[in-house]
N, C-alpha and C positions, 0 to 999 in steps of 0.2 A: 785267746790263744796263749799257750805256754810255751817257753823255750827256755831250755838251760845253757847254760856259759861254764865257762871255766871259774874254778875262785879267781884265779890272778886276775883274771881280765877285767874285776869290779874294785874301784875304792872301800874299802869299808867305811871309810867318813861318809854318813850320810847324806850332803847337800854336796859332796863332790860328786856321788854315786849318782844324784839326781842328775845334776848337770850334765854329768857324762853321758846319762842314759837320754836325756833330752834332744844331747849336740847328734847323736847316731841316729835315735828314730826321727825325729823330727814332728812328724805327724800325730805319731800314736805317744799314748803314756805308754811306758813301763815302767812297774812296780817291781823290786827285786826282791826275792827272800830267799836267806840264807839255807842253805840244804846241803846233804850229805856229797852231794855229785857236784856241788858248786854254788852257783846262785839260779835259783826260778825266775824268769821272766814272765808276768802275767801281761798281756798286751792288750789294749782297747782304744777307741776313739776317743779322745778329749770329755766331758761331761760337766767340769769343772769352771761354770761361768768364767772364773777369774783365769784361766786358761787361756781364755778366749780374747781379752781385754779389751773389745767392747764393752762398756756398761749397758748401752742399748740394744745388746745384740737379741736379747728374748724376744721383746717387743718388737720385731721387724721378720721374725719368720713365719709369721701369719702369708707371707709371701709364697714360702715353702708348704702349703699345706699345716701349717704350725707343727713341723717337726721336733725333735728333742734334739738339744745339744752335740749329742753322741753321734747323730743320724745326719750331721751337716758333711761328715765326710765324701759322704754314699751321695747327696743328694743332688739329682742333673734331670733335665727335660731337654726335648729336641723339637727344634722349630725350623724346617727347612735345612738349609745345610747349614746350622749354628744348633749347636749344644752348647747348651747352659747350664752351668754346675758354680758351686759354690766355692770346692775345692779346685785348683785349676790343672789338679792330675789327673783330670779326666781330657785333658787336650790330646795327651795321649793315644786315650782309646780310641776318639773320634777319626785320629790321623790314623788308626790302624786299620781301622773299618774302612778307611776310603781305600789307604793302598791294597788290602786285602780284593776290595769290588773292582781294581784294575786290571788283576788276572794278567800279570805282565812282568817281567822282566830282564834288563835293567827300567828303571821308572828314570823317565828324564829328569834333568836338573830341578828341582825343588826347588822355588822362595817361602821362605817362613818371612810372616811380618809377626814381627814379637809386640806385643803395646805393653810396656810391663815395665813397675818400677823395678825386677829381678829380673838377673840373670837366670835362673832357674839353672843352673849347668851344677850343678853337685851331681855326687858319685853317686848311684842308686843303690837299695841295699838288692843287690843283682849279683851273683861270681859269675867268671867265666870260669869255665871247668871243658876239662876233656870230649863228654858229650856236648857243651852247649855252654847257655848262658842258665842259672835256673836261680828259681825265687831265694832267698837267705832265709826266709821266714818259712816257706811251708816245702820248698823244696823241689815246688815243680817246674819244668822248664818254663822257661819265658822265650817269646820271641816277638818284634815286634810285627812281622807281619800277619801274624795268629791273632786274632782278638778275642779269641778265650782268654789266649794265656796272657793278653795287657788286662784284660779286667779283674780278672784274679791277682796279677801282682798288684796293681792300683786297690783294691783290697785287703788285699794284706799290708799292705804298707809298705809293701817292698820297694815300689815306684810312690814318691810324693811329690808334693806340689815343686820344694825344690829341685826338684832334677827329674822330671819327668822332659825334658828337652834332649837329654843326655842317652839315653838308650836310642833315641830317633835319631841323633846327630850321626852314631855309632852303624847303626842300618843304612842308613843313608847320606855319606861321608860329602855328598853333592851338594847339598842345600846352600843356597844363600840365604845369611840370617841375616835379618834388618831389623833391627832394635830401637824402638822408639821408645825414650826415658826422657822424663823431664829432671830440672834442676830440681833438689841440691843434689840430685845422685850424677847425672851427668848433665855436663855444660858445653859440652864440645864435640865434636862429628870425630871419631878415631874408628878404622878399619882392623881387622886382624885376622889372622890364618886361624881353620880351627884345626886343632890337634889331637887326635884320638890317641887317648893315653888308658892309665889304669893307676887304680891308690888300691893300697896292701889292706887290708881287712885287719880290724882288730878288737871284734867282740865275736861275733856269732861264728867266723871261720876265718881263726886267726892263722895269716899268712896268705892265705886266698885273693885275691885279685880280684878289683871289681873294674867295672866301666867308667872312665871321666874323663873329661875336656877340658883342656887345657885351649888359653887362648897367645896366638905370638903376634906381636907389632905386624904389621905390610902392610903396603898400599894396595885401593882398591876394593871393589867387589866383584863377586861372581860365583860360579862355585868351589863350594870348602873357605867361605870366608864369611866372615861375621862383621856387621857396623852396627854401635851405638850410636845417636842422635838422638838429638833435641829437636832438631831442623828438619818438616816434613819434607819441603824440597830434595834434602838429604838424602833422608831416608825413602824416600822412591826413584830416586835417582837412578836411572839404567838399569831396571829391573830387566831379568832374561825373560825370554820365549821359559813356556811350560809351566807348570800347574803352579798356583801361588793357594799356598796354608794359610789360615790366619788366626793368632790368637790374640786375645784382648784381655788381659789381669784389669778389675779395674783401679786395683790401686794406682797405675799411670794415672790418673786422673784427682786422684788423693790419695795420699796414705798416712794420713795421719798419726794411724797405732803403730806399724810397722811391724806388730807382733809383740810389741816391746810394753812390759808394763809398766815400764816408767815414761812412757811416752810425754806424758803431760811436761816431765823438766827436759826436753829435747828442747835445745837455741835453735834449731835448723830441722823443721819440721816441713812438708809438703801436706799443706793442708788447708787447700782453696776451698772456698766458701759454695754453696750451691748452683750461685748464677756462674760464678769459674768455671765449674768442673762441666754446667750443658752448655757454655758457650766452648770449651776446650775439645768435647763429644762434637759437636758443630764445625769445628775446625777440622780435625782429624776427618770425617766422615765425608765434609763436602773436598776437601782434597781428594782421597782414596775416590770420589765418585768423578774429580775433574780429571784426576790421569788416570780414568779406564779401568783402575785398579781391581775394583768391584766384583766386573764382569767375568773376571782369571779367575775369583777365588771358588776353589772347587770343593772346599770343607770352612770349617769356622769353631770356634771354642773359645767361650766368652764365660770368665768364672769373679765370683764377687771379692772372694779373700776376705772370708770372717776375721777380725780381729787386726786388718789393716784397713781395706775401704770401710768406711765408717756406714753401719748397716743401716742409718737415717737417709743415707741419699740411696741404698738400694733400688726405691720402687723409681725418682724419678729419672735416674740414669740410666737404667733401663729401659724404659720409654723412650728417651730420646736417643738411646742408641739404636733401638729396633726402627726407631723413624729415618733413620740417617744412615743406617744399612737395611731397608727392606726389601731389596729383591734377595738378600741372603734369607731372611727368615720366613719366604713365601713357599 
């Protein structure tokens, strides 16, 4: 996919031009080149092992059908009410498909349990505009209760892994989000209002408005409120009546890369060993099954996060997470 930009809106220093293009899309590369009308955006999926920063990541997509690199974006299967994808912007679509087959509304209060070393709340590359909300990349409307138009923004790149929580927060200002994060990212149980805001555009449609969340201090949950924890007690703690979402990144359980290629000189790395991470899967799972949890969740989206979970524990964490929720993937 191509898109042009303004000249100003790129550095010509080239490893600033990269970084800046990297901090925007996220997901996808862009390649710039210099042109009459400004700069060309060439746009595509990652291909570039060292992208990826797993060194074992080849060796372990024999999982996926032994896909190519490029093809880990796109790649998800459905087992009962859990979809499994790699990327975890397809949490998205799954939640859209379900609220779409409810044929209803307002939809009661939502809990999302989040299991995720991320917040995922960045700004999507989504404008709000006069007609609507519509894709930044190809232009066409988005909506989250349409699940054409999530699977096409989750394709283009519009909606990525970071912030694909952020357009669903925006549709549905109700939810309770329950965030379960281990140390070193968080050590402590803190509550917060969530706040439907918006950040100014400043590449594809500069001055334009896009969607983001903001989080402010309160006590409490319920709906329109967000808790991070450590503490499973915590974090099920007086969950409401009504449908409960569930999604599981599995870097909660490791994350050793982070994304980060310099991972290896990290002092403060989260990155348990094998018996950890299915004794940790074990914890998590026989909780969620001792307070009833389970039985409410009425969707599911469980993604691996190439180049943070470390794609060596792929096959076994998965197995013992499909054992420890199976009446979801029945």
């Amino acid at each position: 996919m191509t898109l042009i930009v303004e000249s100003n809106s790129l550095p010509f220093e080239r490893h600033t031009r990269h970084s800046r293009l990297r901090d925007y899309f996220c997901d996808k590369d862009a390649t710039a080149t210099k042109v009459d009308e400004g700069w060309e955006l060439d746009l595509s999926w990652p291909a570039d092992a060292r992208r990826h920063v797993d060194p074992g990541l080849g060796r372990h997509l024999g999982l996926w059908g032994g896909i190519e690199l490029s093809d880990m974006a796109v790649a998800r299967r459905r087992s009962g009410k859990v979809l499994t994808s790699l990327y975890d912007t397809w949490s998205l679509l799954t939640w859209s498909e379900w609220v779409a087959g409810k044929r209803s509304d307002p939809i009661d209060p939502i809990t999302v349990l989040h299991i995720d070393d991320h917040r995922d709340l960045m700004a999507p590359r989504l404008a709000i505009t006069a007609g609507g909300i519509v894709d930044m990349i190809t232009d066409a409307p988005f909506d989250v209760r349409d699940p054409g138009s999530v699977l096409a923004a989750c394709e283009s790149g519009a909606v990525g892994m970071g912030s694909f929580l952020t357009p669903f927060l925006h549709a549905f200002p109700n939810c309770d989000v329950r965030h379960l994060c281990q140390p070193p990212k968080v050590s402590a149980t803190t509550d917060h209002v969530i706040i439907e805001t918006t950040v100014v555009d400043d590449l594809l449609r500069p001055g334009v408005l896009r969607p983001a969340i903001s989080l402010e201090e309160g006590e409490g949950v319920g709906p329109g409120r967000y808790r991070t924890t450590p503490d499973l007690a915590d974090w099920l703690a007086d969950v409401g009546d009504g449908p409960i979402l569930l999604h599981v990144d599995m870097d909660y359980f490791n994350n050793r890369y982070d994304g980060d290629g310099d991972w290896i000189d990290r002092v403060r790395r989260h990155d348990p060993d094998l018996t950890s991470v299915l004794e940790r899967i074990d914890e998590v799972t026989s909780f969620m099954r001792a307070s009833g949890i389970v039985d409410r969740i009425v969707d599911a989206a469980v993604a691996f996060s190439p180049g943070f979970f470390p794609s060596e524990l792929w096959a076994p964490a998965e197995d013992r997470l499909r054992k420890g929720l199976s009446s979801l993937y029945e």
